[in-house]
N, C-alpha and C positions, 0 to 999 in steps of 0.2 A: 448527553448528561441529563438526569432526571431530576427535576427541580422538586426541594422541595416542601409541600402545599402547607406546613407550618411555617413557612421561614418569612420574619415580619421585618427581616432587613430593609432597611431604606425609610421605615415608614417612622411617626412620631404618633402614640400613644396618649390623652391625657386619661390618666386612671384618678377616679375621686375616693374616696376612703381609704386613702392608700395608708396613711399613717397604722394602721395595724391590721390585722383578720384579714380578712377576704380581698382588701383593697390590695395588700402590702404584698400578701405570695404571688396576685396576679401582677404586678408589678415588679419582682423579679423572675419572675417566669417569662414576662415579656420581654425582658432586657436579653434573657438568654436566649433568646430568639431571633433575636438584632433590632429590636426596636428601643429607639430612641424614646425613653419614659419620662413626664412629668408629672410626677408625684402631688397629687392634691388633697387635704383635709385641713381639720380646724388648725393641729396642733404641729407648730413649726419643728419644736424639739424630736418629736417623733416622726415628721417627715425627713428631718436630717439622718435617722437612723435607717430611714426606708433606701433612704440613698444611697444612704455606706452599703446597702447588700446587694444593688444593681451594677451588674456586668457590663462593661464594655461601655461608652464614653459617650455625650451628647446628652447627659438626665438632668434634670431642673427640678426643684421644688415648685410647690404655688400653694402658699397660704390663705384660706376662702374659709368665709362661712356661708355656704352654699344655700342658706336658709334665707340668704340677702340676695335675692332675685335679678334687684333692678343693678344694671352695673353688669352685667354674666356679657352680653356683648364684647361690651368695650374691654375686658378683661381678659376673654377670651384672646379678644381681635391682637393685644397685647403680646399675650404669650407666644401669639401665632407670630407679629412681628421680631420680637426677641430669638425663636430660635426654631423656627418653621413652621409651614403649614401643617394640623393634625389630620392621620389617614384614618385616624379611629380615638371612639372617647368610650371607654367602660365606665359605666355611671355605677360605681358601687357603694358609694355612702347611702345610709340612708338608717332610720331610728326604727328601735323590735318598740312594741306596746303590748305588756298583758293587764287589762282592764276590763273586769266583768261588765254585762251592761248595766248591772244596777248600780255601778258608780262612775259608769261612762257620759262625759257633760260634751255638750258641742265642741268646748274651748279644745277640750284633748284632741278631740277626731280632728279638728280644723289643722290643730300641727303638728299634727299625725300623715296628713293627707299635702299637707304645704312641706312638709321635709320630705317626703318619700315619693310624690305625683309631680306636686308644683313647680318642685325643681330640678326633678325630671325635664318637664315642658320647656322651662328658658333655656337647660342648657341643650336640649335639643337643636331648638329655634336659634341659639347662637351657634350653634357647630353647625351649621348648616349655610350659610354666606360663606363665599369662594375665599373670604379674607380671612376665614380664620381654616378650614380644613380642605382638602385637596381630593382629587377625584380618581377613583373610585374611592370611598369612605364605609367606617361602618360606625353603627353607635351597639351598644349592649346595654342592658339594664339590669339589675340584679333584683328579679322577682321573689319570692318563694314558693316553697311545697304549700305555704298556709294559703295564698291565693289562688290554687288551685282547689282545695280539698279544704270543709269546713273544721274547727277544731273548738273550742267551748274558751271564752276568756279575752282571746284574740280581733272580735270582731273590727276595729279599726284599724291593726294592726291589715288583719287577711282583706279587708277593704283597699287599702292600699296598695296591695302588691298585685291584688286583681287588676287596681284599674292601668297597673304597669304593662300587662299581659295584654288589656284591650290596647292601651297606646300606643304601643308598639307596635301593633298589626295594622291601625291607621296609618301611623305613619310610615311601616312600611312600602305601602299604597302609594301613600302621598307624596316622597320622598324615594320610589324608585326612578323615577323621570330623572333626578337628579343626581342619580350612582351613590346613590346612599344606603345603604341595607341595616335594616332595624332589628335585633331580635333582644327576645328575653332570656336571660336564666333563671331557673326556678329553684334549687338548691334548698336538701332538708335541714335538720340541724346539723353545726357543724361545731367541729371545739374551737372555739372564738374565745377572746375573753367577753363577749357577750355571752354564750354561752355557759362560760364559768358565771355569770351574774345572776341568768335564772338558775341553773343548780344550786345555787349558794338559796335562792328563795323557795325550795320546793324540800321536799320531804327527801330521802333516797330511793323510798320505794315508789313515789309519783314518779321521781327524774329516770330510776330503772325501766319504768313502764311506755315510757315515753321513747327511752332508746330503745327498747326491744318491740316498738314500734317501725324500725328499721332493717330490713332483715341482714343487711351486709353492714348494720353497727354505724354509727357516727362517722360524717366525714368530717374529712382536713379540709383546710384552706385551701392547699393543690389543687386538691380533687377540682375544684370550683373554680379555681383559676384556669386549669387546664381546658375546661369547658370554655369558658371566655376567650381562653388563647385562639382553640377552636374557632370558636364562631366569627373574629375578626379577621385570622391569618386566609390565605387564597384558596383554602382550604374549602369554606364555607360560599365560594364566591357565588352559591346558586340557593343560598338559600337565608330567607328573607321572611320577617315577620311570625314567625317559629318562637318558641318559649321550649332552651333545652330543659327535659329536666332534671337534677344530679342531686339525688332523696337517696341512694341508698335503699331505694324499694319502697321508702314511705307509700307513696301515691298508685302503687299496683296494687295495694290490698283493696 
């Protein structure tokens, strides 16, 4: 019988952003996979709804504001005693910034860099003690096409997701001793209602130029879940500290 290398039966997932976009399709993509999903972002109401479209039985909410660092432990450690130890954590929350530099102030890049790095790092550091996830593990981080490849506007924004790409590779290093496997997704624009926010702020023919900066066009949410699905399920079991990336061609021109 051939096993197979997508199937994330048995395991428990905490997915972060889950409440809509990117967080939410890899969150029922994973349920239909067999993994056991707990759903985390700010907003309770919209994690209830992330719920209702998860397949098959054993999903939890977890209301966080992930921006509150201290506490990721014990919280973790929580979740893990209530309804198992986690095999994998998709880190996909995280804040877009377009802010040119000449009205770019420290304040912004600081919580620019503490939403999208910082707290990255605790909740790493917390998934990683045997009390809260189980072995073999993997973690994923949801990078961008901006931290790979420069773009005009972005610069705190593409700062951040860079330094998601280096942490990752350390910590894959650092954290293979301990069956842990770290990697990035890189991911260009996608239709998010993020996405509908900067369209709603740019011209038509800016936001044309931007998508025709893609050559296979705009992706979905899928597309970028399936990636993630990817990189956690046994599928990926050899590969470690990688950033995939799923632009749609952005980053080959």
């Amino acid at each position: 019988m051939t096993t197979n290398p997508m199937d994330l039966s048995g395991g428990r997932v905490l997915v972060t952003g889950a409440s809509s976009g990117l967080g939410r399709a890899a969150a029922v993509l994973f349920s239909r996979l067999g993994a056991r999903v707990v759903a985390a972002g700010r907003d309770e109401v919209r994690l209830r709804a992330t719920l209702e479209s998860l397949e098959g039985e054993g999903h939890a909410t977890a209301a966080r504001d992930l921006d509150q660092t201290a506490g990721l432990q014990a919280w973790l450690s929580e979740l893990a005693q209530e309804g198992g130890r986690f095999t994998a954590l998709a880190h996909l929350a995280g804040v877009h910034s377009a802010r040119p530099l000449r009205v770019l102030d420290a304040e912004h890049v600081d919580q620019v860099l503490h939403t999208n790095v910082t707290s990255a790092v605790a909740l790493a550091r917390a998934f990683r003690h045997k009390s809260c996830s189980e072995r073999p593990a993997s973690i994923v981080f949801a990078a961008s096409a901006a931290g790979l490849v420069g773009a005009p506007g972005v610069s705190a924004y593409s700062a951040s997701k860079g330094a998601l790409v280096s942490l990752a590779r350390s910590l894959a290093v650092e954290l293979a001793g301990e069956g842990i496997r770290v990697n990035c997704l890189a991911p260009g624009i996608v239709e998010t209602a993020m996405t509908g926010r900067i369209r709603a702020m740019m011209t038509a023919e800016a936001f044309a130029a931007i998508e025709a900066m893609h050559p296979l066009g705009l992706g979905q949410p899928e597309d970028v879940a399936a990636a993630a699905a990817f990189l956690i399920a046994p599928a990926a079991r050899w590969i470690t500290g990688t950033t995939l990336v799923v632009d749609g061609g952005y980053t080959a021109q």
